[in-house]
Structures are given as C-alpha cells and as structure tokens.
C-alpha positions as CSV (number, residue, x, y, z in Angstrom):
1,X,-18.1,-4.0,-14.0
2,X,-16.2,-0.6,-14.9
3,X,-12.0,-1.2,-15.3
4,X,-10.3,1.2,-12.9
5,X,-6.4,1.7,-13.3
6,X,-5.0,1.6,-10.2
7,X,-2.0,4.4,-9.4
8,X,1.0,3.6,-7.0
9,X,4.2,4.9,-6.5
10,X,7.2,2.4,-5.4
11,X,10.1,3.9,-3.5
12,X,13.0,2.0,-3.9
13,X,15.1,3.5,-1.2
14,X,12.9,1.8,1.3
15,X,11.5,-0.9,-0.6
16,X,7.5,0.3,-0.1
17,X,4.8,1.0,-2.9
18,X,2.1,3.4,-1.4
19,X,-1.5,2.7,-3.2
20,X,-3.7,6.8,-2.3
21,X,-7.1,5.3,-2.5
22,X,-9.4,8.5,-1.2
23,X,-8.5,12.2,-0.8
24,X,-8.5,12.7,2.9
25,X,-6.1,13.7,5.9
26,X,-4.1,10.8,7.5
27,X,-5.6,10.4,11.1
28,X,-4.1,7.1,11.7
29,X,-2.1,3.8,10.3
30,X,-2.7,0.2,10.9
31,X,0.3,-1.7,10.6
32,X,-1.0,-5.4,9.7
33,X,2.3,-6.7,10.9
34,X,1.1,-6.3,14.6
35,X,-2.3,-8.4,13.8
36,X,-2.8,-12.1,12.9
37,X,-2.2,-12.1,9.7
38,X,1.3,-10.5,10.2
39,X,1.1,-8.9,6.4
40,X,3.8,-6.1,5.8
41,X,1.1,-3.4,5.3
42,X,0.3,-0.5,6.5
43,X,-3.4,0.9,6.2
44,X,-4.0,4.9,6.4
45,X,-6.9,5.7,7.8
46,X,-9.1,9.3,8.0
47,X,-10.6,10.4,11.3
48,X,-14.0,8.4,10.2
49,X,-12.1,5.3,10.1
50,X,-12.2,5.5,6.1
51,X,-9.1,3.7,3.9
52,X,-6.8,6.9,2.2
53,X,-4.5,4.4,1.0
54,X,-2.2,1.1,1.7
55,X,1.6,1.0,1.5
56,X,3.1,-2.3,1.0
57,X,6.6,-3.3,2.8
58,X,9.4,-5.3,1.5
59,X,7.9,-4.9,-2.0
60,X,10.5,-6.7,-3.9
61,X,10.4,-10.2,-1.7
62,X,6.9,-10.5,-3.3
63,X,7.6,-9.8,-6.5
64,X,8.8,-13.1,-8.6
65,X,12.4,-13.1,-10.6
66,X,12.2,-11.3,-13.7
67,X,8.8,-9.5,-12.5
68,X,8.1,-5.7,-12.8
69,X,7.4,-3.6,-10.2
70,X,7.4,-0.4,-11.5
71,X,4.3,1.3,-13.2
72,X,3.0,0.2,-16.8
C-alpha cells in the first residue's frame, strides 16, 4: 500500500476544510446533512457522478482541545 499525503485547506472564516480529490468541474453537491446520516459534509460531484472533493462543516467541534487543525 503506497502512502498518499492528503492536501486540504481550512477556512477559518467559516469554519469548513475543503479536501480537491479529482480535477474536474463541479456539476453538483451533496449535502450529507439532508440524508440519514446527518454528517456536516458536503460532497462535489462532476457531471459523471465522480467525487472532486469533500468540504467538512463546523470543523473545529470535531476537532479535540489542544488538537491541530491546520496543515503539517
């Protein structure tokens, strides 16, 4: 198994980290919030239904006290 570094970058204006995961135009966004599973996520997705990337909401209430959030 290859070790792939994963990018983000965190805003902290609006509390959100956004993950790019493909190159690709933004055709649509699933916000996880509506389904189920009510997770603050939303999922970009290109006009074949591919993942570009995730954002994750509220970023900070799921980070733990003393935890970093910003990029290593």
């Amino acid at each position: 198994m290859t070790n792939r570094r994963v990018e983000f970058r965190y805003d902290p204006e609006v509390d959100a980290a956004y993950i790019p995961l493909a190159d690709g135009v933004i055709d649509r966004t699933v916000d996880l919030e509506e389904m189920p599973l009510k997770l603050p996520v939303l999922v970009d997705l290109d006009s074949s239904g591919r993942i570009v990337g995730i954002e994750i909401l509220h970023v900070s209430s799921t980070v733990g006290p003393g935890e970093s959030i910003g990029q290593s």
